[in-house]
C-alpha positions as CSV (number, residue, x, y, z in Angstrom):
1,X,0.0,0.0,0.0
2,X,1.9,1.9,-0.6
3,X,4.8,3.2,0.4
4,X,2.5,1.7,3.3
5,X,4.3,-0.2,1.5
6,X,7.4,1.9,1.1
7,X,10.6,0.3,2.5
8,X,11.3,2.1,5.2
9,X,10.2,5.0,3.9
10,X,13.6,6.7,3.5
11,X,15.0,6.3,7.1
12,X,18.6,6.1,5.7
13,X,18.5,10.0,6.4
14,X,20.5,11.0,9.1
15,X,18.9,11.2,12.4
16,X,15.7,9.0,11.5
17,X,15.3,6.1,13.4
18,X,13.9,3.3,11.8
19,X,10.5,1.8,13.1
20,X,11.6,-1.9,12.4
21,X,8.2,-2.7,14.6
22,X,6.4,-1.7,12.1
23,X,8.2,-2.5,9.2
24,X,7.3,-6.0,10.9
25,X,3.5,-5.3,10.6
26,X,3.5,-3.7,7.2
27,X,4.8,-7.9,6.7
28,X,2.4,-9.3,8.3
29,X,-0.3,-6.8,6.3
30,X,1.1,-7.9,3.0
31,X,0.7,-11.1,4.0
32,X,-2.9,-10.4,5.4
33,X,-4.0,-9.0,1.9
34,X,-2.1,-12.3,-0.5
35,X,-2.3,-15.3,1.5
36,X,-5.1,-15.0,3.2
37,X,-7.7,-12.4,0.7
38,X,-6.9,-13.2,-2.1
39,X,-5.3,-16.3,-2.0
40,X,-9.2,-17.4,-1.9
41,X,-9.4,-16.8,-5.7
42,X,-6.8,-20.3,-6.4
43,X,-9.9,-22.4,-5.5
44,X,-12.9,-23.0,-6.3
45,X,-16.3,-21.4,-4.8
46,X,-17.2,-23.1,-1.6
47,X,-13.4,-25.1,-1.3
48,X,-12.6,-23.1,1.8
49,X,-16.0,-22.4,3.6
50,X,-14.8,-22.5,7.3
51,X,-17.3,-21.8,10.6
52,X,-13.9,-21.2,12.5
53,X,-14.8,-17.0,12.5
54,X,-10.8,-16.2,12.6
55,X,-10.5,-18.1,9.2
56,X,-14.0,-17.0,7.7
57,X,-12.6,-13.0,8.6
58,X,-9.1,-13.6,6.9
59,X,-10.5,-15.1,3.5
60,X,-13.4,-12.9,3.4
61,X,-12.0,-9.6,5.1
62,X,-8.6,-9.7,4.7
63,X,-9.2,-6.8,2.0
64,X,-9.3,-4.8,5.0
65,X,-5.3,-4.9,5.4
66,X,-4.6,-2.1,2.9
67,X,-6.3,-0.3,5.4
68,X,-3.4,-0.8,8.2
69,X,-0.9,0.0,5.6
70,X,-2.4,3.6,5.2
71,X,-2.3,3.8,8.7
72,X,1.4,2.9,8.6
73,X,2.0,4.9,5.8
74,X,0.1,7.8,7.5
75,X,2.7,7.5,10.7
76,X,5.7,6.7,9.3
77,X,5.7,9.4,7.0
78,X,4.7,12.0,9.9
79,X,7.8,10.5,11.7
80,X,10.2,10.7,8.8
81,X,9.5,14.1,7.4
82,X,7.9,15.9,10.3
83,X,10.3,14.9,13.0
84,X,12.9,16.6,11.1
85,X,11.1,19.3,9.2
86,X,12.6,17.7,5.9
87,X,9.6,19.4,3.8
88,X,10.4,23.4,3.9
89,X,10.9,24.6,0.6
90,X,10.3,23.6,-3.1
91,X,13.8,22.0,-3.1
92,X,12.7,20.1,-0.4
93,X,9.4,19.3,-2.2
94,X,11.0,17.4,-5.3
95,X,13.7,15.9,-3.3
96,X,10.6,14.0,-2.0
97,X,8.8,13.9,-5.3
98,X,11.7,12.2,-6.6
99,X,12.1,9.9,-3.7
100,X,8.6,8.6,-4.1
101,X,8.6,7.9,-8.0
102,X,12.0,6.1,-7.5
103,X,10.5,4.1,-4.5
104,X,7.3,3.2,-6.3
105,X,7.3,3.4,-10.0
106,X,9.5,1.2,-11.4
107,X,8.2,-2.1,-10.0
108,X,5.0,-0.4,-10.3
109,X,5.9,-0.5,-14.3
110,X,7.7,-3.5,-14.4
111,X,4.4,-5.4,-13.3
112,X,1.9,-3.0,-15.0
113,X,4.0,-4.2,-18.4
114,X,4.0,-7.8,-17.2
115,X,0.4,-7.9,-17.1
116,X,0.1,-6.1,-20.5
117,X,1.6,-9.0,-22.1
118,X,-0.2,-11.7,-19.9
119,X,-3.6,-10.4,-20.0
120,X,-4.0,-8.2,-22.5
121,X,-7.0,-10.6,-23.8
122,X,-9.2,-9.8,-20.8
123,X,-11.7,-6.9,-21.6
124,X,-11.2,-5.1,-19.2
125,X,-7.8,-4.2,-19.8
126,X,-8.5,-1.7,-22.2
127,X,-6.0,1.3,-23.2
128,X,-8.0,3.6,-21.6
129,X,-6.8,1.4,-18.3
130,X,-2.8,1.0,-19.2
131,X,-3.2,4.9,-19.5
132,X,-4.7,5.4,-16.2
133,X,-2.1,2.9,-14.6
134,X,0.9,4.2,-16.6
135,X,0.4,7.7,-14.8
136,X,-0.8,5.7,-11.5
137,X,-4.4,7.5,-11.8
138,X,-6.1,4.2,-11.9
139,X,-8.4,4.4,-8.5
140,X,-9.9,8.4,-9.7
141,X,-11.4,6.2,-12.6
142,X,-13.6,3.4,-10.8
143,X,-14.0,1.1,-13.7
144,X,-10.2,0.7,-14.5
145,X,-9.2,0.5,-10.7
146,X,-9.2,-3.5,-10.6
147,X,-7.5,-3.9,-14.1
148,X,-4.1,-5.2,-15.3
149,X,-2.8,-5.3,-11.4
150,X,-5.9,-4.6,-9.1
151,X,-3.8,-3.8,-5.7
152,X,-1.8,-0.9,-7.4
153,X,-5.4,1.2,-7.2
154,X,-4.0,2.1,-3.5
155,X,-0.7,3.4,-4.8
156,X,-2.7,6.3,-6.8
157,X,-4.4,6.8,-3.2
158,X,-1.2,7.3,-1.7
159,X,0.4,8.9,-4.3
160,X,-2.2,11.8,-3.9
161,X,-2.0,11.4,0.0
162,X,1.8,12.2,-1.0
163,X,1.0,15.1,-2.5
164,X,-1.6,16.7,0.3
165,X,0.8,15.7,2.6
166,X,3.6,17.4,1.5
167,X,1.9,20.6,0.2
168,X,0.7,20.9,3.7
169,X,3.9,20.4,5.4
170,X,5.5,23.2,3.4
171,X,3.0,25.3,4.0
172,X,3.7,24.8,7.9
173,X,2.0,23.4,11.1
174,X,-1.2,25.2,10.5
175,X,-1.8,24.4,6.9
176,X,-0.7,20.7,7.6
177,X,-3.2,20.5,10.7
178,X,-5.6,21.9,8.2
179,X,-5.2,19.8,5.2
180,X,-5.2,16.9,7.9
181,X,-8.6,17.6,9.8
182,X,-10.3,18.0,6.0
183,X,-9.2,15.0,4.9
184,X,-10.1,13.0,7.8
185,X,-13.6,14.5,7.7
186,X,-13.9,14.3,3.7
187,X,-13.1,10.7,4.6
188,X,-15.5,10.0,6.9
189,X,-18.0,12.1,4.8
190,X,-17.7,9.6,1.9
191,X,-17.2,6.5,3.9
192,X,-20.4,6.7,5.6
193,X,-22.7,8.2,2.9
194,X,-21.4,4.9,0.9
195,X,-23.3,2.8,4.1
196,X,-21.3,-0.3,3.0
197,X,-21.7,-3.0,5.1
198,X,-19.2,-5.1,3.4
199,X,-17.3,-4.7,0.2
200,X,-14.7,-4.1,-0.5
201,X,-15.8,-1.1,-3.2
202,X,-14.3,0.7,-5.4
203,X,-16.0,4.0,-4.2
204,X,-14.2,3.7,-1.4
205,X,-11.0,3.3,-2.3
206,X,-10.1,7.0,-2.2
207,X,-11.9,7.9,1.3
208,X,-10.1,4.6,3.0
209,X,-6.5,6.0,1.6
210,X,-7.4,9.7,3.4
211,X,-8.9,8.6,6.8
212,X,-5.8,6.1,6.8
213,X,-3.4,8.2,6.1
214,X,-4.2,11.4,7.4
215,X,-5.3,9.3,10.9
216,X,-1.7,7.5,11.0
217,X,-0.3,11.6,11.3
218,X,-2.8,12.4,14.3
219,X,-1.5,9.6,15.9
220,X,2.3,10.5,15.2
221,X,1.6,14.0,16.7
222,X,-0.4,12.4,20.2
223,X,2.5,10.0,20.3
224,X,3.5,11.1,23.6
225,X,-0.1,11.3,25.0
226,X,-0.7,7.7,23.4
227,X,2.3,6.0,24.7
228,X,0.9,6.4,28.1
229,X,-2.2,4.3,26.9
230,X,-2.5,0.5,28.9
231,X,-1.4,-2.0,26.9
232,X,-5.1,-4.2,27.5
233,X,-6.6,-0.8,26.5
234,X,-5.2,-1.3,23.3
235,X,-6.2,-5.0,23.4
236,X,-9.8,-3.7,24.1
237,X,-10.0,-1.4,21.0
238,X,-8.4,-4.1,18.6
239,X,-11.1,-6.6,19.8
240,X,-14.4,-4.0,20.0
241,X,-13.3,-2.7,16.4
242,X,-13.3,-6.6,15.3
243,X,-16.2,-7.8,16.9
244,X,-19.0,-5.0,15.5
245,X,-20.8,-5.9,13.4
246,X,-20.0,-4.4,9.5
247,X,-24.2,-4.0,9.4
248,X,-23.6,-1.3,12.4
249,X,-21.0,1.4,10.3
250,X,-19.7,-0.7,7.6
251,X,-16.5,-2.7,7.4
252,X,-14.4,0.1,7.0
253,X,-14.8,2.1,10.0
254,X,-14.2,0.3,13.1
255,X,-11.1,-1.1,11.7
256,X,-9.4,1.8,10.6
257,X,-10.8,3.9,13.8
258,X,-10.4,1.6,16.6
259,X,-8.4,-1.6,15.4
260,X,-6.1,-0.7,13.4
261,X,-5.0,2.3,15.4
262,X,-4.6,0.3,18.3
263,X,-2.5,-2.2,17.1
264,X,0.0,0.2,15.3
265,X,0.4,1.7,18.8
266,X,0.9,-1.8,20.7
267,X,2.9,-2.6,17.8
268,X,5.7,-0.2,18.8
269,X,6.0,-1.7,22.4
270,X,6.3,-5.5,20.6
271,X,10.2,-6.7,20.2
272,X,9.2,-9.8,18.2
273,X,7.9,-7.3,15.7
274,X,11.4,-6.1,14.5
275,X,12.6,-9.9,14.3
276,X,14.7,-10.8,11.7
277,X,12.0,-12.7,9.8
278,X,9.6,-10.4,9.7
279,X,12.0,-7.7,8.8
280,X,13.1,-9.7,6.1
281,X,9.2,-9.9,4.9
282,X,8.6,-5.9,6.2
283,X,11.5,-5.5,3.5
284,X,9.7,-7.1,0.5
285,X,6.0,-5.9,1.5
286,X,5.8,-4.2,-1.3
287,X,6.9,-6.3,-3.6
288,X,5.0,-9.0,-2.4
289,X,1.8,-6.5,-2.7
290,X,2.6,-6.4,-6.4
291,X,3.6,-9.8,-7.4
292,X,0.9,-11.9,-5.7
293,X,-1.9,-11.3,-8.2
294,X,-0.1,-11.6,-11.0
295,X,0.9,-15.0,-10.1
296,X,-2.4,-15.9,-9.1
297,X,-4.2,-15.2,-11.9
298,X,-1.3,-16.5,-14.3
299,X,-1.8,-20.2,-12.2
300,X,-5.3,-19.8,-12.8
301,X,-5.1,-19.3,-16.7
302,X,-2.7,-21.9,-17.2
303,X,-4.7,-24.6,-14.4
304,X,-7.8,-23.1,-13.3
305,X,-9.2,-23.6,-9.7
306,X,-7.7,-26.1,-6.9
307,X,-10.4,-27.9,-5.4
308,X,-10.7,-28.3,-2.0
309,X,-9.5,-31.5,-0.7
310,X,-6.9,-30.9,2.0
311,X,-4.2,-31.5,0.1
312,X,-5.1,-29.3,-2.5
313,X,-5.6,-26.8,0.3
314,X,-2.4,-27.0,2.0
315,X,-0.1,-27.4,-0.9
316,X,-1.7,-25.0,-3.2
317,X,-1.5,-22.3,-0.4
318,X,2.5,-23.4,0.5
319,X,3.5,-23.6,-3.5
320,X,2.2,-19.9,-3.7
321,X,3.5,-18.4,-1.0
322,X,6.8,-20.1,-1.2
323,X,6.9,-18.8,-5.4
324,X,5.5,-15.0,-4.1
325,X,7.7,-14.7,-1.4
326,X,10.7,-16.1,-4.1
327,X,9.9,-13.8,-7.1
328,X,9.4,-10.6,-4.0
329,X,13.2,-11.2,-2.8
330,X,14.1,-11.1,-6.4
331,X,12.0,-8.2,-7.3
332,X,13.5,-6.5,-4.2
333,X,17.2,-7.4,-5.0
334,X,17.0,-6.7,-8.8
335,X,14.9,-4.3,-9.6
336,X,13.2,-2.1,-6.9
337,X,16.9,-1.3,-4.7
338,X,18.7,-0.7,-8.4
339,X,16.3,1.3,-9.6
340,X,16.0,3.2,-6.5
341,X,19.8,3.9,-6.6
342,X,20.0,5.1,-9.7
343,X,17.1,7.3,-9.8
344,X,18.3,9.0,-6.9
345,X,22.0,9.6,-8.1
346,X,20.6,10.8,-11.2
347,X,18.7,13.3,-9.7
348,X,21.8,14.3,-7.3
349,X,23.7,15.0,-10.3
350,X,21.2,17.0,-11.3
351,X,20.6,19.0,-8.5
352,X,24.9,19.3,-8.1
353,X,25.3,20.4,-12.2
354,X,22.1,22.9,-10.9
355,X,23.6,24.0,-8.1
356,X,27.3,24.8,-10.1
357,X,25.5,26.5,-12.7
């Protein structure tokens, strides 16, 4: 989700201490979203009915990850830029421009053209849609926002949560606080006008990336106050914002106001968080956001649907987590760090012939 799904979200800068914790649970949210949502799609209707409500929530819910990644996203970023007051200036505004294409947009590409030449055939993968994706507009135009690859509609979200963001931290404290309470209310606004008790919906997909976002900053900037918080307080909220009922405010809302807050802010007190596994998968979130669909639908083309014996169950769910989690390492090692690198020296030999000029 971008970077919700950003690796760590340029904390190589001096004086930025990385949030390994939760670089951990942007892992464990990529996870959520491809091996439990939509790893669903590999079998066929009915295969995995379960009464077992933890298992039923995953394969029918798990949509509702992206959410915590805007909440990540939303915090992260507030810590990054904001603790150091990296965003003054319009220097300072296409230094982070720049950071964010060359963190996002060339796996982003590499996949969008990948899918081009695998699916192409589908109807819904019309030019109109590789347009929208190549300029990553492709959640502001709702029936192209589940083409080529579906999960990149959130990186438009955040890409425009990028931009609000950093317009309004230029501006200063005031204009930020601003931008912040309107797009938190705008959210809201849409989210419950919508009155969906499911989903998940493509009208949504803009509101869920603001109140995510935006949220993930309040709670940067009540840090302090929210440290203080008992730790089976947090446990409360994470199982009240679970337990009601989608009917009650939709599904949306009382995970992204009361669970998923709560457990970004238990998260940071949680060691096992920032261990080296879950690092290692905190490290290729993104990737694994982007590759797992792809796959999934290239299996399905070339096999169709498991069925639902147990075997079938448990190998077709190992095979594809063990090939996503491969082809994300690669992805990671190969293309997205590379890329990054050279992106970024190109534009500091840009800025230094600028600057001599």
């Amino acid at each position: 989700m971008g970077n919700s799904m950003a690796h760590a979200h340029d904390q190589h800068h001096a004086g930025i201490v990385r949030l390994g914790r939760l670089d951990g649970l942007r892992g464990i949210a990529a996870c959520g979203v491809a091996f439990t949502y939509h790893s669903t799609g590999l079998f066929a209707d009915g295969a995995l009915a379960s009464t077992n409500p933890v298992v039923h929530w995953l394969h029918w819910s798990g949509w509702l990850f992206v959410d915590m990644f805007f909440v990540l996203s939303g915090y992260i970023f507030a810590h990054v830029y904001l603790g150091r007051n990296a965003l003054k200036n319009g220097t300072d505004l296409a230094d982070f421009g720049i950071a964010r294409v060359a963190r996002l947009y060339p796996l982003h590409l590499l996949m969008l053209l990948l899918t081009v030449a695998l699916f192409w055939s589908k109807p819904e993968n019309t030019v109109l849609a590789f347009g929208a994706h190549l300029v990553m507009l492709q959640a502001l135009v709702p029936p192209v926002a589940q083409t080529f690859n579906g999960p990149t509609w959130s990186l438009s979200v955040e890409a425009m949560c990028y931009v609000l963001f950093a317009m309004g931290a230029a501006a200063g404290p005031r204009a930020l606080r601003l931008v912040t309470g309107l797009a938190i209310f705008l959210a809201l606004f849409m989210i419950v006008s919508n009155a969906a008790p499911e989903g998940p919906y493509v009208r949504d997909n803009f509101p869920r990336g603001l109140l995510g976002f935006f949220l993930g900053q309040v709670l940067w900037h009540q840090r302090a106050r929210l440290a203080g918080v008992p730790g089976w307080v947090l446990a409360g909220l994470i199982v009240a914002g679970l337990a009601i009922p989608p009917a009650a405010f939709g599904a949306i809302l009382p995970l992204v106001l009361l669970t998923f807050p709560a457990v970004l802010l238990l998260g940071l007190r949680l060691r096992w968080l920032e261990s080296r596994p879950l690092i290692w998968l905190g490290d290729r979130s993104y990737a694994i956001y982007l590759v797992h669909l792809p796959l999934r639908d290239l299996f399905l083309e070339l096999s169709g649907p498991l069925g639902g014996s147990a075997a079938e169950i448990v190998l077709g769910h190992a095979l594809f987590i063990a090939v996503t989690l491969l082809l994300s390492d690669l992805a990671l090692r190969f293309v997205e760090m590379p890329a990054r690198r050279a992106i970024r020296a190109g534009w500091d030999r840009r800025s230094q012939r600028a600057a001599l000029a």
